[in-house]
C-alpha positions as CSV (number, residue, x, y, z in Angstrom):
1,X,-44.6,4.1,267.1
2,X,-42.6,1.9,264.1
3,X,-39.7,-0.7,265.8
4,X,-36.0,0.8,265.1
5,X,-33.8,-1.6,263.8
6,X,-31.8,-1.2,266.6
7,X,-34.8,-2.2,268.8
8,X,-35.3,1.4,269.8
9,X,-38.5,2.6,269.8
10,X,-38.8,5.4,267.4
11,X,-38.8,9.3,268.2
12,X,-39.6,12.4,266.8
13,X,-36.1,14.4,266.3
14,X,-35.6,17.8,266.3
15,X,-32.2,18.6,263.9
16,X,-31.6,21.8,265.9
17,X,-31.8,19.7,269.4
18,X,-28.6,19.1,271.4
19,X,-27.6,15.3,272.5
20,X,-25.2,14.4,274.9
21,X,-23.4,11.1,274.1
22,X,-25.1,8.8,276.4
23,X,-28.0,9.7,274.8
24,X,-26.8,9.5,270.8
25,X,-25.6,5.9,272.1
26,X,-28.9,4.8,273.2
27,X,-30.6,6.4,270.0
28,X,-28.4,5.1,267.6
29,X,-27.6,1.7,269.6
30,X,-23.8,2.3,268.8
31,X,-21.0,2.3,270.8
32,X,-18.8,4.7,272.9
33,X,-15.9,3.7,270.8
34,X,-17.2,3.7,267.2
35,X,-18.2,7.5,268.0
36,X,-14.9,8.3,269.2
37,X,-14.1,6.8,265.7
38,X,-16.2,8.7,263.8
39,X,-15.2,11.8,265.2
40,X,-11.5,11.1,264.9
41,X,-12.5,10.4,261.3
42,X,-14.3,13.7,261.0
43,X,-17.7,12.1,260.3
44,X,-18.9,13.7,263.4
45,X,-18.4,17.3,264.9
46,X,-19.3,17.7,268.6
47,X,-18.8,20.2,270.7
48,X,-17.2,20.3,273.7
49,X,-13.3,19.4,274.3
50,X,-13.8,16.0,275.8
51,X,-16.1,12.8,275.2
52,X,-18.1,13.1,278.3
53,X,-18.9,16.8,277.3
54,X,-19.4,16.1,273.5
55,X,-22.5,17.4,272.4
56,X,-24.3,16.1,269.4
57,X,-27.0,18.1,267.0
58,X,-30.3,15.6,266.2
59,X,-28.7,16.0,262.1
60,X,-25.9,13.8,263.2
61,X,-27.9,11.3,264.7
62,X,-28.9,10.9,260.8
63,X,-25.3,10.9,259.8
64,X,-24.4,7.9,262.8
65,X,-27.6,5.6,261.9
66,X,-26.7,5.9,258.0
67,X,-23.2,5.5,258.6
68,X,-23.8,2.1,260.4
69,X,-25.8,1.0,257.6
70,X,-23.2,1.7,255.0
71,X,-20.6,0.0,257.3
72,X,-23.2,-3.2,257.7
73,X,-24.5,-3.5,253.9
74,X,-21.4,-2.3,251.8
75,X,-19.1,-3.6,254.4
76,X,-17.1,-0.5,254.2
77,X,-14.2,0.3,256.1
78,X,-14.4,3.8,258.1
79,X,-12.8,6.1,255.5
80,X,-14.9,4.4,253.1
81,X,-18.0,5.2,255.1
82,X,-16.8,9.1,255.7
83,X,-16.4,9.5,252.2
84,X,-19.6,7.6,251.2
85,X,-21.7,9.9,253.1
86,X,-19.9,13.2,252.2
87,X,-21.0,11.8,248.5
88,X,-24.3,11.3,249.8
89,X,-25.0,14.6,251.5
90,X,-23.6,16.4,248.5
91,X,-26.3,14.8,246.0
92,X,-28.8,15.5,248.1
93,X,-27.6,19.3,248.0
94,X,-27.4,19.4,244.4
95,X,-30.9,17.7,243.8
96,X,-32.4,20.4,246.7
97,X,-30.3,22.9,244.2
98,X,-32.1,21.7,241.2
99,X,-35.3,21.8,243.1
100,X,-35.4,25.2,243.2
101,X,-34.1,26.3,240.3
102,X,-36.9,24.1,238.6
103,X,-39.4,25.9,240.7
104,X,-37.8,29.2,239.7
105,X,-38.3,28.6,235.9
106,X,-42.2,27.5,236.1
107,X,-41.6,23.8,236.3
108,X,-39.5,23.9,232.7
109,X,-38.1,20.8,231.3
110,X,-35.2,20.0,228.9
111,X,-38.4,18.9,225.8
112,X,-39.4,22.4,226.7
113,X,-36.6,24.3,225.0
């Protein structure tokens, strides 16, 4: 298994499984109360109508260890952070968009018009 930067071994993660938030804690190695700030934030969507029934899907383990990282290397504030990653997910839509659409058209290029 690789070493985690957070010193967690790594595990396989399943974006449609459910995590309480004792256990996106210990995956992420973040704290109770940046969560909480997250998810005031809207960075994070649990469900459930309190903390200790929040429910996390694996996908937002992505968006809590990539947060972090933004927060650590840009030194970003938390709006800055929420609005980096909404930026971030959005490219990644539009290059899965263009994906396909170059699939669609046989693998055309721009020099082949």
């Amino acid at each position: 298994m690789t070493q985690q930067p957070n010193g967690l071994e790594g595990e396989l993660l399943d974006e449609q499984r459910a995590l309480a938030l004792n256990e996106l804690l210990r995956v992420c190695g973040v704290s109770a109360e940046q969560v909480r700030a997250m998810v005031a934030e809207g960075m994070l969507h649990p469900r459930g109508d309190a903390p200790e029934r929040w429910i996390f899907r694996g996908v937002e383990v992505v968006r809590v260890r990539r947060a972090v990282r933004l927060q650590r290397d840009l030194e970003l504030n938390l709006p800055g952070t929420a609005l980096a990653l909404d930026l971030i997910e959005e490219i990644q839509q539009l290059r899965c968009r263009v994906h396909r659409l170059e699939q669609q058209l046989g693998g055309w290029t721009d020099a082949d018009v």
